[in-house]
PABA-751479 format. One record per atom (N, C-alpha, C, O): atom name; y, z, x; residue number from 1. Coordinates in nm, 3 decimals, padded with zeros to 5 digits. Atoms other than C-alpha are relative to their C-alpha. Last residue first. Example, Ala and Ser with C-alpha at 12.3 -4.5 7.8 and 13.67 -1.06 7.14 Angstrom:
N, -00.119, -00.006, -00.082, 2
CA, -00.106, 00.714, 01.367, 2
C, 00.109, 00.073, -00.077, 2
O, 00.220, 00.090, -00.026, 2
N, -00.119, 00.000, 00.089, 1
CA, -00.450, 00.780, 01.230, 1
C, 00.120, 00.000, 00.090, 1
O, 00.118, 00.066, 00.194, 1
! end
This chain:
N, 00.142, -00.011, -00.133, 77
CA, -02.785, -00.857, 04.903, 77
C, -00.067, 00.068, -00.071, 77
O, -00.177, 00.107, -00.033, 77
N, 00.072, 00.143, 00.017, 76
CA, -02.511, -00.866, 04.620, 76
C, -00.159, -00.007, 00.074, 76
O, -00.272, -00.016, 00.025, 76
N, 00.102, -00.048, 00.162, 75
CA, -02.384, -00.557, 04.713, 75
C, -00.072, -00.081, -00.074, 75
O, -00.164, -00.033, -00.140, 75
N, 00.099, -00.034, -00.045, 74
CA, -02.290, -00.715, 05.053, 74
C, -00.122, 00.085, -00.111, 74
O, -00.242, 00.107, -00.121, 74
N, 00.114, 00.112, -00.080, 73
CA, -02.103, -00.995, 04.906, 73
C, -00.120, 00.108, 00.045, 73
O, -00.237, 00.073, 00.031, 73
N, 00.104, 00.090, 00.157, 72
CA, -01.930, -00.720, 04.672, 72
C, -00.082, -00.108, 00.051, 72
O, -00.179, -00.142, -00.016, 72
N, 00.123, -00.077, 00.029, 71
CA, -01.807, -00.529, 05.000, 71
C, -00.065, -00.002, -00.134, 71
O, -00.143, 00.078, -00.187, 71
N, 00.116, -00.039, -00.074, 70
CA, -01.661, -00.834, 05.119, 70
C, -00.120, 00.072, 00.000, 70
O, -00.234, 00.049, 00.037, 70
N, 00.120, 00.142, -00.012, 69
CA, -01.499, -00.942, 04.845, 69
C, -00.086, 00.030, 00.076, 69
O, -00.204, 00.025, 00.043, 69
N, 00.061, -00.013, 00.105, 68
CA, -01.330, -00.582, 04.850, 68
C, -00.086, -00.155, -00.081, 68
O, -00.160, -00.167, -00.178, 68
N, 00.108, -00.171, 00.022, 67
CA, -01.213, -00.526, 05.172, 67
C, -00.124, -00.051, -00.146, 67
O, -00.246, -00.059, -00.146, 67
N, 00.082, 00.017, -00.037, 66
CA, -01.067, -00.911, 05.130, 66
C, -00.125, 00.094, 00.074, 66
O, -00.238, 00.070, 00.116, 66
N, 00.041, 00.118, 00.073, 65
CA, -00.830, -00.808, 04.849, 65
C, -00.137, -00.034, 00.108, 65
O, -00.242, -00.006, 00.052, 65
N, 00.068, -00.092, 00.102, 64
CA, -00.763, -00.518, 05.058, 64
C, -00.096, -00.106, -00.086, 64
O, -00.219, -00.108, -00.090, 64
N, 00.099, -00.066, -00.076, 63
CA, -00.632, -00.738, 05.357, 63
C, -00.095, 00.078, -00.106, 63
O, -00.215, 00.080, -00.078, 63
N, 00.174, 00.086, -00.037, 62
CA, -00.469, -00.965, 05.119, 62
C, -00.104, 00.075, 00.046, 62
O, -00.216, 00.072, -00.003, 62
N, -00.030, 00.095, -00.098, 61
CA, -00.229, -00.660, 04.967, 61
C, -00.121, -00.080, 00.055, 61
O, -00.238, -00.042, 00.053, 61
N, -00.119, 00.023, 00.004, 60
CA, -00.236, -00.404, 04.733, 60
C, 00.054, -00.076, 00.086, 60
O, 00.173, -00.065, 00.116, 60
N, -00.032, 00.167, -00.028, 59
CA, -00.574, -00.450, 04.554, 59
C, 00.155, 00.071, 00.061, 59
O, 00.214, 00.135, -00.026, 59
N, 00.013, 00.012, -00.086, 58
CA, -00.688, -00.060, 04.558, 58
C, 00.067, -00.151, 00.064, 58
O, 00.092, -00.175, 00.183, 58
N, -00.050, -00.121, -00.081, 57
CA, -00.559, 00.090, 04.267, 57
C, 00.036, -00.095, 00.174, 57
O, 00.142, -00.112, 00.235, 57
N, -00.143, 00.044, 00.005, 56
CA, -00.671, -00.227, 04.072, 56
C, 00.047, 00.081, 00.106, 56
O, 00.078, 00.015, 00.205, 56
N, -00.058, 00.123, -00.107, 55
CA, -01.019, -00.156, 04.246, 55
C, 00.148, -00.065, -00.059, 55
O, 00.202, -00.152, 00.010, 55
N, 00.020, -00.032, -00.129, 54
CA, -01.019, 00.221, 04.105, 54
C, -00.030, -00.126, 00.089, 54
O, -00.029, -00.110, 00.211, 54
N, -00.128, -00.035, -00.004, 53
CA, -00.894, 00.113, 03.721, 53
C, -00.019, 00.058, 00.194, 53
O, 00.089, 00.075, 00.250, 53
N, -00.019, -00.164, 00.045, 52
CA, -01.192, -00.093, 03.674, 52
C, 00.113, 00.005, 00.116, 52
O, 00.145, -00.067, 00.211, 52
N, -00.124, -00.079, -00.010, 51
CA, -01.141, -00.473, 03.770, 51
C, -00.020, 00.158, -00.083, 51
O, 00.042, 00.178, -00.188, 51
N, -00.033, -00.055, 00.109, 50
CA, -01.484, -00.589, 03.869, 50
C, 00.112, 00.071, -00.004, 50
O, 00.129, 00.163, 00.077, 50
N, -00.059, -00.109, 00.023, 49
CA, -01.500, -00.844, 04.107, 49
C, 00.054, 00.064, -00.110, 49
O, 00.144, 00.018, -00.180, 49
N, 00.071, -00.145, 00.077, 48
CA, -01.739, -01.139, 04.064, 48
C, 00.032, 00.132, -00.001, 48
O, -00.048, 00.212, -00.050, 48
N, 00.051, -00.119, -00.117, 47
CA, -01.557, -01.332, 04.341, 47
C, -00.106, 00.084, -00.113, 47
O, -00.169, 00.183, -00.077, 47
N, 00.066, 00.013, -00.170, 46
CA, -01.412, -01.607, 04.147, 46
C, -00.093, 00.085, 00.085, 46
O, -00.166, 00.029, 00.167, 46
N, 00.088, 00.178, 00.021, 45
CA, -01.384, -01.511, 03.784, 45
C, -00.027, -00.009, 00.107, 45
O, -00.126, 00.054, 00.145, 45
N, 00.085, -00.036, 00.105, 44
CA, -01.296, -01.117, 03.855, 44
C, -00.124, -00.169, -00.014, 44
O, -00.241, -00.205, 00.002, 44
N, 00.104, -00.083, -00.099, 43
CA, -01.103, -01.221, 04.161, 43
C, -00.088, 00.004, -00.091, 43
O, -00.177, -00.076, -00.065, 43
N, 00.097, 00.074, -00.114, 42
CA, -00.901, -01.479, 03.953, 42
C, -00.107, 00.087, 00.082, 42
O, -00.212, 00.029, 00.111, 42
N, 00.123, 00.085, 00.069, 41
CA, -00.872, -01.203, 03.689, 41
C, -00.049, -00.102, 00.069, 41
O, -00.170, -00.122, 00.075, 41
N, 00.104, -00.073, 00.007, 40
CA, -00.702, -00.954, 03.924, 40
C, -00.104, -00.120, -00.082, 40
O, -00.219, -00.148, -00.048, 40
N, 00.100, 00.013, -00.094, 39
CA, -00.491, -01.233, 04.026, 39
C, -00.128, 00.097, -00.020, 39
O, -00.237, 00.070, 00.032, 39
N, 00.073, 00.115, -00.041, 38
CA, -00.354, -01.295, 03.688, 38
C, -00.089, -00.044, 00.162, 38
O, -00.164, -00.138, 00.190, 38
N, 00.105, 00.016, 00.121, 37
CA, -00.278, -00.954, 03.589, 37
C, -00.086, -00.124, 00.004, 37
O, -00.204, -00.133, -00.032, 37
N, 00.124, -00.071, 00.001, 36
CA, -00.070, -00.889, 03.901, 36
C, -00.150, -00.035, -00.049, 36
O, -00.258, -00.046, 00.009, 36
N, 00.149, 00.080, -00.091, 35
CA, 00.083, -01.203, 03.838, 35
C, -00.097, 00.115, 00.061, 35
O, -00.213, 00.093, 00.098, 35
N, 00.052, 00.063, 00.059, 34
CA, 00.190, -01.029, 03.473, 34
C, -00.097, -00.105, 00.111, 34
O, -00.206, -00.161, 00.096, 34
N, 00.092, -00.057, 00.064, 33
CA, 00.284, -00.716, 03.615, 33
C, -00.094, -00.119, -00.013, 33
O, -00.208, -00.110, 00.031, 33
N, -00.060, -00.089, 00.090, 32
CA, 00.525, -00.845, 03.867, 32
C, -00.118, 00.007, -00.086, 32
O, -00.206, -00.069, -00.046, 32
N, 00.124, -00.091, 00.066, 31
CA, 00.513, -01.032, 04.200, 31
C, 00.046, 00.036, -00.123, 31
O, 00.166, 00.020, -00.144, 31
N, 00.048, 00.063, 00.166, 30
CA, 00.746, -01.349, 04.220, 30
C, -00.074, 00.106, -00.036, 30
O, -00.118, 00.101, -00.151, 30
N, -00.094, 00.065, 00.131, 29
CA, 00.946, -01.252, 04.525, 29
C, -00.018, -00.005, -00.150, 29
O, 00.059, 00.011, -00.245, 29
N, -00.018, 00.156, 00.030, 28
CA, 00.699, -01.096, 04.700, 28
C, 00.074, -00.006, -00.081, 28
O, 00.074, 00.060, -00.185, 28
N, -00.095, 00.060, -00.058, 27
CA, 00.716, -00.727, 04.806, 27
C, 00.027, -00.127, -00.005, 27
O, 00.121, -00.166, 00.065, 27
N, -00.111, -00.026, 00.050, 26
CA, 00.484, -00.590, 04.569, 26
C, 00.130, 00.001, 00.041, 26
O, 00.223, 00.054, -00.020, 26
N, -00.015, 00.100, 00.123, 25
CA, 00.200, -00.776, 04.704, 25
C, 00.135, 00.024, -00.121, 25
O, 00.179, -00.053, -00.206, 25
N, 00.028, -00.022, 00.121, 24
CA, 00.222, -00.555, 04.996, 24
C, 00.020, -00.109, -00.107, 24
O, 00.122, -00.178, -00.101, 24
N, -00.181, 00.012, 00.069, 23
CA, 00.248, -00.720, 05.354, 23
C, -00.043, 00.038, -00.160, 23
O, -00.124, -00.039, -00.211, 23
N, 00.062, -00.090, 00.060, 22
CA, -00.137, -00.649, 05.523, 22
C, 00.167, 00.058, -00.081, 22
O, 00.216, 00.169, -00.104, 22
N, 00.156, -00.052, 00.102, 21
CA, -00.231, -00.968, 05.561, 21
C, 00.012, 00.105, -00.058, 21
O, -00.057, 00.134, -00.156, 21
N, 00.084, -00.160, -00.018, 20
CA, 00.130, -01.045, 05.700, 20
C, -00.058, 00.017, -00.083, 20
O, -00.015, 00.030, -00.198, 20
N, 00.006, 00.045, -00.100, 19
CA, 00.203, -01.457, 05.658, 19
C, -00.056, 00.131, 00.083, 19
O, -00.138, 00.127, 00.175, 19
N, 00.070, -00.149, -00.089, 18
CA, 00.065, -01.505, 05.352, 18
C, 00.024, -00.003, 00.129, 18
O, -00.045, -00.080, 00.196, 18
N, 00.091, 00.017, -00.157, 17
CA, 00.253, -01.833, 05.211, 17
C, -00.069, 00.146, 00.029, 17
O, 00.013, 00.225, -00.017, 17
N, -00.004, -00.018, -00.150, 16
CA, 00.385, -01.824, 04.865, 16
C, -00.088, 00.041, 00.103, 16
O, -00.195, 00.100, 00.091, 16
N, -00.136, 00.093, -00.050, 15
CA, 00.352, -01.902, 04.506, 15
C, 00.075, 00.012, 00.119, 15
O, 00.190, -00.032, 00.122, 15
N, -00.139, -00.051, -00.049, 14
CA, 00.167, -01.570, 04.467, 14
C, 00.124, -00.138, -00.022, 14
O, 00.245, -00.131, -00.041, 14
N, -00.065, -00.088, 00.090, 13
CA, -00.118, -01.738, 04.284, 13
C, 00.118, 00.062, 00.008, 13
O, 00.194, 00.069, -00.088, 13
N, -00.056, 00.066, 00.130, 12
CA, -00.137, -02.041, 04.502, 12
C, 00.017, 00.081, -00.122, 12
O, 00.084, 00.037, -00.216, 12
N, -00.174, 00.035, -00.023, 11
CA, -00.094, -01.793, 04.794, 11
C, 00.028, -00.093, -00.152, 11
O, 00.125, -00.086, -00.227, 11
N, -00.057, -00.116, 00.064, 10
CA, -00.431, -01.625, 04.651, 10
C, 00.133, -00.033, 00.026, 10
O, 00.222, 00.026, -00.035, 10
N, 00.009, -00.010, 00.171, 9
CA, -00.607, -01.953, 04.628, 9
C, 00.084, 00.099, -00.037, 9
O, 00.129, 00.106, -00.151, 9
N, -00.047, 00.136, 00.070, 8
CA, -00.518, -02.096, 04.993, 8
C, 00.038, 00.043, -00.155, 8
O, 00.137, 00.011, -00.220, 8
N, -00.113, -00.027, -00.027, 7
CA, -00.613, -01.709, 05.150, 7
C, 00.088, -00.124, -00.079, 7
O, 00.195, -00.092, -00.130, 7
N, -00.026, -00.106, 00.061, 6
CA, -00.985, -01.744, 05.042, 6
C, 00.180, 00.032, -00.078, 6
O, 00.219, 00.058, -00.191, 6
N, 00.022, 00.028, 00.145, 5
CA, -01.013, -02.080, 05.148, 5
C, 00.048, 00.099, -00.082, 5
O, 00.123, 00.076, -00.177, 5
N, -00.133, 00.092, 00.025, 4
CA, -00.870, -01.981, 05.502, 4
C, 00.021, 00.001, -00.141, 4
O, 00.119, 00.046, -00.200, 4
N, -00.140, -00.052, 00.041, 3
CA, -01.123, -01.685, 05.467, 3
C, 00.138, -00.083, -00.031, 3
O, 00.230, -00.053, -00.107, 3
N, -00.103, 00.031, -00.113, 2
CA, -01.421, -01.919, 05.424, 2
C, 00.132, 00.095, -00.058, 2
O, 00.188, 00.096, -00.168, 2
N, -00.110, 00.086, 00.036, 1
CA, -01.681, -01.779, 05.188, 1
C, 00.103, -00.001, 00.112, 1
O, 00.128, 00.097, 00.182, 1
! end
């Protein structure tokens, strides 16, 4: 999957731009439990990522987010 693409869907969840990949998600304006809750489930729907309590841990910014697509594309194989 195209990273641009990638990066388009998760700003339209944030409601803002990504401009550092590796800028915490808990520094955005709008973060808070509830868009937490709603990007974990886009990943879940989109990506086939499973939210157990050791990839919430891990989501804390794009760069992670795309750790973990990645290493579900290759589990896939």
């Amino acid at each position: 999957m195209n990273n641009n693409k990638i990066k388009n869907e998760i700003e339209k969840i944030l409601d803002e731009k990504i401009v550092d990949n590796e800028k915490k998600f808990s520094k955005y304006k709008n973060w808070d439990s509830l868009l937490h809750m709603n990007l974990l489930v886009h990943l879940r729907d989109r990506f086939n990522i499973k939210t157990n309590f050791k990839n919430i841990k891990k989501i804390q910014n794009y760069a992670s987010i795309m750790k973990l697509i990645k290493k579900n594309e290759i589990k896939k194989k």
